[in-house]
N, C-alpha and C positions, 0 to 999 in steps of 0.2 A: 670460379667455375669455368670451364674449358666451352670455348665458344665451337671448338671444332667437333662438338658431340652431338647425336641427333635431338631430335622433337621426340618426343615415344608419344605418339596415337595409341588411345585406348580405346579401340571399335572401330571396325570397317563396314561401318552404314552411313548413311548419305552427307552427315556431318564430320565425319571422320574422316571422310575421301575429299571432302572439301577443303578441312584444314589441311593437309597434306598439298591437294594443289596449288592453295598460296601459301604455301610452304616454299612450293617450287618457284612461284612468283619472286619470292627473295632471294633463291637460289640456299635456301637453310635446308643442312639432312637433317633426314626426320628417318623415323619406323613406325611404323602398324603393329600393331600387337590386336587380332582379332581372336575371341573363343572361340567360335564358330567355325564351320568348316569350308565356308566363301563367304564370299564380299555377301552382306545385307542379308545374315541368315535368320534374324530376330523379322525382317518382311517377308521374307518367303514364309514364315509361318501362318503369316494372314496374307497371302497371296493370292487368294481366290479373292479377295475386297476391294473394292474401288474407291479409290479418294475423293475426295467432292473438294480438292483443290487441281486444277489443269497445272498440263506440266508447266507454263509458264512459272507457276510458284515452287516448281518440284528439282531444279537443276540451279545448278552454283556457276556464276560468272568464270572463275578461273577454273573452275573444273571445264563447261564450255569450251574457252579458250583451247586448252590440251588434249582435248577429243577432236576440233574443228580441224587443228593441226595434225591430225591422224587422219582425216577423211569423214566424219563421224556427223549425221544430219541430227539435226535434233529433231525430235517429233513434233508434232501439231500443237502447238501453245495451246490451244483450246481443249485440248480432247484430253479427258480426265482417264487416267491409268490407273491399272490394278497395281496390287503392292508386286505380285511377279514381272507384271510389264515394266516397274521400276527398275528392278533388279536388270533383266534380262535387257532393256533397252538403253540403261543409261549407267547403273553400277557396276555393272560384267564391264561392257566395253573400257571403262573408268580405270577398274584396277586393273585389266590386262595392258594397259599402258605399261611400259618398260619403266619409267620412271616409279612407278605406282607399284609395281609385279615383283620389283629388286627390294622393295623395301617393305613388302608385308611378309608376316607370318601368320598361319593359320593355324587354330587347334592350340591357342596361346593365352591360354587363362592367367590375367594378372593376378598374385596372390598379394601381395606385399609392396608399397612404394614404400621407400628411406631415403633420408641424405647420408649420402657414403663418411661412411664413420661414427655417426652421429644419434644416436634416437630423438625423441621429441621434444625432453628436457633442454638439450643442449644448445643455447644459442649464439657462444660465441662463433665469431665468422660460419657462422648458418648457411648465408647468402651466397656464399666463395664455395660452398659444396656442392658436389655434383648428385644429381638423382639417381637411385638405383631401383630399377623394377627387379622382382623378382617375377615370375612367372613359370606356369607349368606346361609340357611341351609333352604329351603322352606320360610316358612315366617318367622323366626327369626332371630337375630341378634348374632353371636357366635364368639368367641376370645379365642385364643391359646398364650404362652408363648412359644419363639422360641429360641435356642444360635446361626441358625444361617440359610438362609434363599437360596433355590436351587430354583429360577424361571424356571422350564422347562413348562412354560404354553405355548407355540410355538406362533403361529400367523394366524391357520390358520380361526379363525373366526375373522380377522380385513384384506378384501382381500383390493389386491390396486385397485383403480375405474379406466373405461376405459379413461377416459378424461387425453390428455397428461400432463397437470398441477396439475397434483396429486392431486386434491381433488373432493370429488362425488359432484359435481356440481346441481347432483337434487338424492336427496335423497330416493323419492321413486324408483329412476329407481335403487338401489344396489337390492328391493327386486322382483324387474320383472324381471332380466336378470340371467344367469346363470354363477355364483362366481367358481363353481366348473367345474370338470370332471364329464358333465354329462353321466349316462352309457345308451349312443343313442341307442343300443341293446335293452334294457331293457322298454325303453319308447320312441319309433318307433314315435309315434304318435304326439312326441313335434318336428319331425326335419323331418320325411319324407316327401318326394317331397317338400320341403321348400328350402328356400334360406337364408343359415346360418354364419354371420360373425364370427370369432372365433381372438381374439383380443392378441396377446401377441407371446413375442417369445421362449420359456421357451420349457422346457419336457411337461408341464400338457397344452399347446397350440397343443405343437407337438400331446399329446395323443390323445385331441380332435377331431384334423385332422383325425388320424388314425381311428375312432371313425366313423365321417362320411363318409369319402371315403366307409367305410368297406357296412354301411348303403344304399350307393348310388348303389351300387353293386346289391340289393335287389331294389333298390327305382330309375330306372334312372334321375327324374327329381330335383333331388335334385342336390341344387346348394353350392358349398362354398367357401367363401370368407375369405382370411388369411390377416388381418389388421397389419401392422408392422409401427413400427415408423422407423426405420432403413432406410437404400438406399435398401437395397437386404438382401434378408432369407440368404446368403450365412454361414453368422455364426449359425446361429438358428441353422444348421444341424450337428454341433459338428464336432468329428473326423472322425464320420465314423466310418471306416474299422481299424482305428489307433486306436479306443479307445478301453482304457483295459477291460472295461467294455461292452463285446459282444452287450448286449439287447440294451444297452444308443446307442452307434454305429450303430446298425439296426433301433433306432428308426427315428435319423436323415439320415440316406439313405433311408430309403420307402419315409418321406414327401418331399425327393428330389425329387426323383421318381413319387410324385403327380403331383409335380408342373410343371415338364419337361413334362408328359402327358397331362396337362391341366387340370385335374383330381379338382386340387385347384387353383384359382384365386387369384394371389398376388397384394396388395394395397399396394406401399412402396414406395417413404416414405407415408407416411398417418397420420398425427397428429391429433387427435380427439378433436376438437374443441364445436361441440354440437352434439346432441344427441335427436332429436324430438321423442315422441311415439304419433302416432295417429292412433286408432283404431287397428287393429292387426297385425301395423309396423314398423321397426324403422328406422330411417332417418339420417344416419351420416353424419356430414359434418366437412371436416377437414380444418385446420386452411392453407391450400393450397388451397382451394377454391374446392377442387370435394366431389361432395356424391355419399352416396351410398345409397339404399334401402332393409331391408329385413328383411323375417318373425322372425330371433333369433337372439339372442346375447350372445355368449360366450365371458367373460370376464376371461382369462386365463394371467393376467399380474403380477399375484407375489402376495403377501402380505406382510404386514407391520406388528412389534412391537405396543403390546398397553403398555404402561406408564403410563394411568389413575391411577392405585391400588398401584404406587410407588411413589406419588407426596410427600410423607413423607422422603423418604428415600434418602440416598447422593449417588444418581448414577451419570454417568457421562457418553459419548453416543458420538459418532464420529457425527458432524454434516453433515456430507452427507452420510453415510451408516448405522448410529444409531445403530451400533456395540460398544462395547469398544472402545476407540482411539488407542490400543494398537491393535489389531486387523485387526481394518481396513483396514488398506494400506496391507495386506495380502489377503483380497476378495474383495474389491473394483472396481468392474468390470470399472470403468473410467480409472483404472491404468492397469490392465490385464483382461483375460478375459481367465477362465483357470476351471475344472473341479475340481483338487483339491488345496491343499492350505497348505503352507508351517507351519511345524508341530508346534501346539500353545496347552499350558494348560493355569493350573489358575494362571501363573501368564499374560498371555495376558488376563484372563477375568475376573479383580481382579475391582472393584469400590472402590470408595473415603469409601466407607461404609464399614467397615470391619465385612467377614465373610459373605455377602451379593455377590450373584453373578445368571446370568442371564446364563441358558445352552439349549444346543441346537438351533432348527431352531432361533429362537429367539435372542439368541444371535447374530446371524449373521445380525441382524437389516432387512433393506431392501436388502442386498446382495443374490441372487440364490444361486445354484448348491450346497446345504447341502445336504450332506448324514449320516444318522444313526450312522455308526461309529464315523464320529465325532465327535456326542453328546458324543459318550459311552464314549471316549477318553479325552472329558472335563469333567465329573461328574467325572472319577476315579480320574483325578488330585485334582479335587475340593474337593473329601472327602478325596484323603490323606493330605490335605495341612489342610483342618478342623478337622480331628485327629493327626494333628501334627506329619506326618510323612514327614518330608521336603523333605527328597533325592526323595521319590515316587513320591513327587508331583511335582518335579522339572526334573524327564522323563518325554522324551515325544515319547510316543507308536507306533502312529500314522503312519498310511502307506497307501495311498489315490491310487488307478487305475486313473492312466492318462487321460486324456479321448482325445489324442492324438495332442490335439491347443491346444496352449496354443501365447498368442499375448500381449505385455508389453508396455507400454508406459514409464516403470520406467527404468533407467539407470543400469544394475546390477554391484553389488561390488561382492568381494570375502566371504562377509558376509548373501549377499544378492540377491537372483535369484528367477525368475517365478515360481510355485508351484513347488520349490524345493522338 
């Protein structure tokens, strides 16, 4: 394999632009391959939303580094940013570095990775082959020579559907309902004086909630309904007052607070069985036999890994969390159920494919509660392990805020404890 070939970045969102920067740490080319039509366009879609982690956790050291050297202040560590003030104060300036600017492409849908020459069968001198992305570039067909292949393309355009057996069981209803955080301020007029189920038990369930109550306040006949599969919200609400993470903490005490006023109507357990839309309604009906009726749908239940554009390549995927195997039993929310998560590089996120590795949300498969550092935390192992600096790649940085529960089903040894 030709050393003299780029990295190919797949996604120019915060992990993406990371790996790239210590990319440049090693002095290794690299490319960006982004679908989107600027840096971090999967956050401007929830860019009316505030993080309840401060920028302190939200900016990558070598990225730092090569903004500081342009002039570039960082923001107030404390003061927690919307996903546009992400964008706009820390990933704009990022990719308009010269360094960063020469080596992205926008509007660059990866369709296909391969080893040149070779399908998936073929393994002799596998490892002596160079990567080839294919990708789509408006209406052409376009292919790059890779040595070695950074997946940060996340997942937030593959959402999970509300139906409890994980598949969108009617396909046009993914594009009537609402996938995202919608910003209910902003467009009054899809959710006031209506009656709105909001489906999932997550932060971006919790935000939505936040979202309406705030709306009802202005609108008294607005109604909302919180769909859970669970017995009781009790865990949805995190630590609270325990977590290290102030904002995450406040966000699960207010929709406690909803639900003790009345404020939100709890459905739980509630398994979503079908799903009627007739005329400008929808009609749920859970595989416990009760429905409900009402003008929206928020579907705030997670999203999933897409694997379409890897059907070439030797990856390998925990079957219940579709993380690495090594990984998994580390976020696995069936085994724990825990904010952060015991410290892991590239060798927990290493495939059968060498040189080939999956970072960020993404990484984490179907498993929640990823936070940004993270990622940053796995791309720096990942590039020093692909410029052959062993010992770096074999720290691990990594220092997660509690978020105060943590709840185990796994036995612990002295090797081995809950987000240790």
């Amino acid at each position: 394999m030709s050393k003299q070939l780029p990295v190919v970045i797949i996604g120019a969102g915060p992990v993406g632009l990371a790996a790239a920067a210590h990319l440049v740490e090693y002095n290794i080319p690299f490319k960006i391959l982004e679908k989107g039509e600027t840096v971090g366009s999967n956050i401007l879609e929830w860019g009316h939303v505030q993080l309840f982690s401060p920028w302190e956790y939200n900016t990558n050291q070598a990225a730092i580094q090569l903004l500081q050297e342009a002039g570039w202040q960082h923001p107030n560590k404390d003061k927690l940013p919307t996903g546009k003030e992400l964008v706009e104060e820390y990933l704009q300036p990022l990719s308009e570095l010269k360094v960063i600017k020469d080596n992205t492409q926008y509007n660059a849908e990866v369709i296909s990775i391969t080893k040149d020459g070779a399908d998936k069968l073929k393994s002799d001198g596998r490892n002596d082959r160079d990567f080839v992305v294919h990708f789509k570039k408006g209406a052409s067909l376009n292919k790059i020579k890779a040595s070695a292949i950074i997946d940060a393309s996340g997942s937030w355009q593959n959402p999970n559907p509300p139906y409890s057996d994980g598949l969108w069981l009617d396909s046009s209803l993914r594009e009537l309902v609402h996938t995202n955080i919608p910003a209910v301020q902003q467009e009054p007029e899809d959710f006031k004086n209506k009656h709105t189920a909001v489906i999932g038990a997550g932060h971006s369930a919790l935000n939505s909630l936040m979202n309406l109550a705030e709306l009802k306040e202005t609108y008294p006949a607005t109604k909302i309904s919180w769909v859970l599969r669970r017995e009781s919200p009790m865990s949805a609400f995190g630590g609270e007052t325990q977590d290290q993470l102030e904002a995450r903490g406040a966000l699960g005490a207010s929709v406690r607070e909803l639900v003790q006023q009345g404020i939100v109507e709890v459905l739980a357990p509630f398994h979503v069985g079908e799903i009627n839309h007739s005329g400008p309604r929808y009609t749920l009906t859970s595989r416990e036999g009760e429905e409900v009726s009402v003008d929206e749908l928020i579907v705030n239940t997670g999203a999933r890994p897409d694997f379409s554009f890897l059907r070439e390549i030797r990856y390998a995927v925990d079957p219940v969390v579709e993380s690495t195997p090594a990984l998994a039993p580390l976020i696995d929310p069936n085994l724990h159920s825990c904010g952060t998560v015991r410290p892991h590089g590239e060798e927990q996120l290493r495939h059968p494919e060498a040189n080939f590795y999956i970072a960020g949300v993404k990484s984490y498969g179907r498993a929640p509660t990823f936070l940004m550092t993270t990622g940053y935390e796995q791309v720096r192992s990942i590039v020093a392990s692909i410029a052959g600096d062993v010992q770096a790649a074999k720290q691990v940085r990594l220092k997660l805020p509690e978020t105060g529960v943590c709840k185990t089903n796994i036995i612990p040894t002295k090797q081995q404890n809950c987000c240790g």
